[in-house]
N, C-alpha and C positions, 0 to 999 in steps of 0.2 A: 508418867512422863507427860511434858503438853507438845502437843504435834501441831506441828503444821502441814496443811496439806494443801496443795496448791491443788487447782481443778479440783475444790472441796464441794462445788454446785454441781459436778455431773453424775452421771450415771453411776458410777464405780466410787467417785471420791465419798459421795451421800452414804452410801450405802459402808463402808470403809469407816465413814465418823463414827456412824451408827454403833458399829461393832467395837470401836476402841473407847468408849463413852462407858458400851457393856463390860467392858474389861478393866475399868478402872483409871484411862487416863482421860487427859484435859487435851480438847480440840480446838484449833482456829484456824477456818476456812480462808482461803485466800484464792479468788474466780476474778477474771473479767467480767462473766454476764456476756460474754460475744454469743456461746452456744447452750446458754444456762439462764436459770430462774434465781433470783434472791427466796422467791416461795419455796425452795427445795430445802436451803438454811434454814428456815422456820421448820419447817416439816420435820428436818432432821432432829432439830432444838426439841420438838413435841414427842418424838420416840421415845429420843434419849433419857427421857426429864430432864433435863440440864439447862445450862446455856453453854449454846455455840457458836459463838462470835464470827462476823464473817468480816475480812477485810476486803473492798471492792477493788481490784485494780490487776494488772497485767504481770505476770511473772516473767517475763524476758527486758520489764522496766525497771534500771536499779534502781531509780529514785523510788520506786513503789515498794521495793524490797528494805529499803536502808528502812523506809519510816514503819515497816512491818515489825522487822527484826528490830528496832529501836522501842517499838513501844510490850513485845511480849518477850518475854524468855524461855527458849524452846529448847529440848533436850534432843527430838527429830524433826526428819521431815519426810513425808511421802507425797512424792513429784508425779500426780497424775494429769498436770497440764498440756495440754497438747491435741493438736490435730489429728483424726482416727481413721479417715475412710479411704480402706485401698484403690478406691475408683476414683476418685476425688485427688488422691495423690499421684494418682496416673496422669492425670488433665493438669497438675497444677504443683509440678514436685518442687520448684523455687520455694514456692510459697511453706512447701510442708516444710522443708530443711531449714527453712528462714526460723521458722515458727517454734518448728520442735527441739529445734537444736540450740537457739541460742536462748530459748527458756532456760533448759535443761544448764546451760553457761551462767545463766545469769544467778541463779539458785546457789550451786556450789560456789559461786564469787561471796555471793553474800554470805553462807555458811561458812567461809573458810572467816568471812572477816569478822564473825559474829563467835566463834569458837564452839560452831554446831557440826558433827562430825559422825552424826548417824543418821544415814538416807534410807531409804528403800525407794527403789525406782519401779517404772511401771511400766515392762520390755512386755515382748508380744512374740509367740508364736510365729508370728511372720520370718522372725530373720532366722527362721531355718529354712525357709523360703519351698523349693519343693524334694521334700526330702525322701532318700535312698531308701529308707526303711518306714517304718512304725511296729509298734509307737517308738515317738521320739523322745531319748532322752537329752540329757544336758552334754553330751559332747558329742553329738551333731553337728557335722559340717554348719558353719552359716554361710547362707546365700539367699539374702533376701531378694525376693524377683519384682520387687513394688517401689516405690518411692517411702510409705509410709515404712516401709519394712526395716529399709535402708535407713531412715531417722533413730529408729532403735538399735541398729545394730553400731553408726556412729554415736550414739548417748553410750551405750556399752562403753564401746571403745574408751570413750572420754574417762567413765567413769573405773575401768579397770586400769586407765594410767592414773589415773588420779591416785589409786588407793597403792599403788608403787610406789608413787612417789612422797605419799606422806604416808605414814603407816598409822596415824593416828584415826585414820577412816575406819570408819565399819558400812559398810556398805551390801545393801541384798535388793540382788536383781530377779525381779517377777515375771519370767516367762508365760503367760496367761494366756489361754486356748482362748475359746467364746465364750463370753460371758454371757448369762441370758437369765431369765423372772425377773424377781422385782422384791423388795420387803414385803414379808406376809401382812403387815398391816395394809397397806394399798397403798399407800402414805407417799413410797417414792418408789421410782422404779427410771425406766428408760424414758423419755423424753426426748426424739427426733425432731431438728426440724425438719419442713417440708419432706419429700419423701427420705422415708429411712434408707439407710444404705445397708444397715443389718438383718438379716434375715425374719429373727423372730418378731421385732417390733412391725415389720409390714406385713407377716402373716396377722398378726393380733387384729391391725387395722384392717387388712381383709376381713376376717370373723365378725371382726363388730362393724362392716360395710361403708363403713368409709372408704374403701377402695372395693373395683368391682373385681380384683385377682391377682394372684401372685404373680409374679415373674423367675421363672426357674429358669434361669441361667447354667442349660447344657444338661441333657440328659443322656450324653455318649463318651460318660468317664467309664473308665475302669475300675466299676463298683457295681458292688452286685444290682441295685437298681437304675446306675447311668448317671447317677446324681452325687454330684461332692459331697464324701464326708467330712464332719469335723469332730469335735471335741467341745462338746456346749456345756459349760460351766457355771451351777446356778450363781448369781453375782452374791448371795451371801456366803456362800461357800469361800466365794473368791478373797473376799472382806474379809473374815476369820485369815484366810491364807496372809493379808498381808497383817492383822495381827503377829500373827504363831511369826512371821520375818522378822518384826519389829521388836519383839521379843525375844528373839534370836539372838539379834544383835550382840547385848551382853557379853554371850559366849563365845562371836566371831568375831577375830580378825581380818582387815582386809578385807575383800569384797567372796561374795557368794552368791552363785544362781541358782536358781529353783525354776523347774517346773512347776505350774499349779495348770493342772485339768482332770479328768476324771479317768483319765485311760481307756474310755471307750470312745468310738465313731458311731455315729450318727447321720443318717443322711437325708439330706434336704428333706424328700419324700414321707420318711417315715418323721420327721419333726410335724413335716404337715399330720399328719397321723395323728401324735400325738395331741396336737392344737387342738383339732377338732376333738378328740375326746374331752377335753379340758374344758373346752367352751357350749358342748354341745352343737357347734356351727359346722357347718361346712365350710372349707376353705379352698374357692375353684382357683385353679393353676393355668398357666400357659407357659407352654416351654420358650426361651429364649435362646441366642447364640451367647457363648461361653463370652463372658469376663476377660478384657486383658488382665492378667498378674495372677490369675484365680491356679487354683493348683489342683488335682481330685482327691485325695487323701491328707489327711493329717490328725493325728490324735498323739495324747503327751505318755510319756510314762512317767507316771509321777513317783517315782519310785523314794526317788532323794530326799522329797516335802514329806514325805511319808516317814524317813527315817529319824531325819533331823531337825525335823520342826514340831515331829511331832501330828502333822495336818492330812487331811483328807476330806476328799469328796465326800458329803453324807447325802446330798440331796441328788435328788433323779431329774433326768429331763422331764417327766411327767409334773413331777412337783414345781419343776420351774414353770412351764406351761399355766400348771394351776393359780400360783403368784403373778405371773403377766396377765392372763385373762383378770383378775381380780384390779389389780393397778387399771389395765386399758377402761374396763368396763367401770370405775368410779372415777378414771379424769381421763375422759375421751379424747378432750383437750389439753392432755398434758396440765402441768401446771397454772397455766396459760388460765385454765377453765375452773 
């Protein structure tokens, strides 16, 4: 198939090419550059052996989309464009709704006009917001407690009326814990700007001293060491996951969600742990006051990816450790450098 993938320059989309490149199909990037490098499209082009065409321009733009979809002919699409930081969406939730949501519009306009009708989206853990149990499976209450949470659970929305109403959709939704490493080549990985608002990538930058400590945000959850757990998902794991979706397709009607995480919790603390054995560094801490939106528990049950797709976790927090320290420590500068 040739995919398009919108948000093909960030973190997830890079890393996503990589793996559908590995599998046999044809890719074309399609980034702003608002929160991304054109150097990450090269990089990716260099894994792959390929070429990986990047188209420059905004996906909530139709005019950007008509002359996309005019000039390639696409079989999908995987929609990872959009705004990600739950503290950020707290200060500034217009902006995320504006952004996430009428991307996420302007994508299916132009696929419905262009007669492309297999997506795979790119939902999030959040809009189970803070949940009754764990692990969380796929009929979880949702209640997203964020703004950014709340963009995913209306993209849902959209996208599960959508696939009612015309049945000709095939459509698979990616519930995705935390994503974290980086490709074992160095090549690409996470790229923040200024400070990161994700956990791992400003431990990394602590290790390698660009910053003088972490900021632990709340060490008086209800976990056995006081610190949020989550569900840290090496990002090639994750990549493969939206593979084994994309491929899925075929078989499904209508729309379908998936879990992707590893089924275990992990917390703050023992991540620092891990870091440091990964880098050999030590990584000094100071505790903070809790996060608005932050929750203390969460991990997936991935029971369903596991049955129906075929997918699973292989890789360990450890090993994703091992892959970020390798990415931070050969571009300290992100791409940038």
């Amino acid at each position: 198939m040739r995919v398009l993938i919108t948000g093909g320059c960030g973190y997830i989309g890079t890393h996503a090419a990589v793996e559908l490149v590995a599998a046999g199909h044809d890719v074309v990037l399609l980034d702003d550059l608002g929160n991304s490098r054109r150097e990450a499209a090269e990089r990716v082009a260099a894994i792959a052996g390929a070429s990986v065409p990047l188209e420059v321009g905004d996906c909530a733009d139709r005019g950007v989309l008509e002359g996309v979809f005019g000039r390639w002919r696409f079989d999908a699409v995987m929609h990872f464009a959009g705004l990600k930081s739950v503290g950020e969406s707290v200060r500034e939730p217009l902006r995320y709704y504006r952004n996430n949501v009428d991307g996420l519009l302007s994508v299916c306009e132009a696929m419905a006009a262009h007669g492309v009708r297999r997506l795979v989206f790119s939902s999030s853990a959040t809009v189970y917001g803070d949940p009754d149990r764990v692990p969380v499976d796929e009929s979880a209450p949702l209640r997203a407690t964020n703004p950014y949470g709340g963009t995913k659970l209306v993209g849902e929305r959209v996208l599960r009326d959508l696939a009612a109403a015309d049945p000709g959709w095939r459509i698979g939704v990616l519930r995705y814990f935390n994503p974290i490493g980086a490709h074992e080549s160095g090549l690409i990985g996470e790229d923040p700007e200024g400070v990161p608002s994700n956990l791992f990538p400003f431990i990394a930058q602590v290790a390698a001293g660009a910053r003088d400590r972490l900021l632990v945000f709340g060490d008086d959850y209800d976990t056995p060491d006081g610190t949020g757990v989550r569900d840290y998902l090496h990002v090639v794991d994750l990549a493969l996951g939206h593979v084994a979706a994309l491929e899925h397709l075929d078989a499904a009607e209508g729309l379908s969600v998936f879990n992707l995480g590893t089924g275990t919790g992990t917390s703050v603390l023992e991540a620092v742990a891990a870091f440091e054995r990964a880098s050999g560094r030590r990584v000094p801490y100071e505790v903070a006051p809790r996060r608005p939106g932050d929750i203390a528990v969460c991990f997936a049950d991935p029971g369903r990816a596991n049955r129906e797709l075929g997918w699973s976790a292989r890789r360990t927090v450890d090993d994703a450790c091992a892959d970020a320290w390798r990415w931070q420590t050969k571009n300290p500068r992100g791409y940038v450098g």
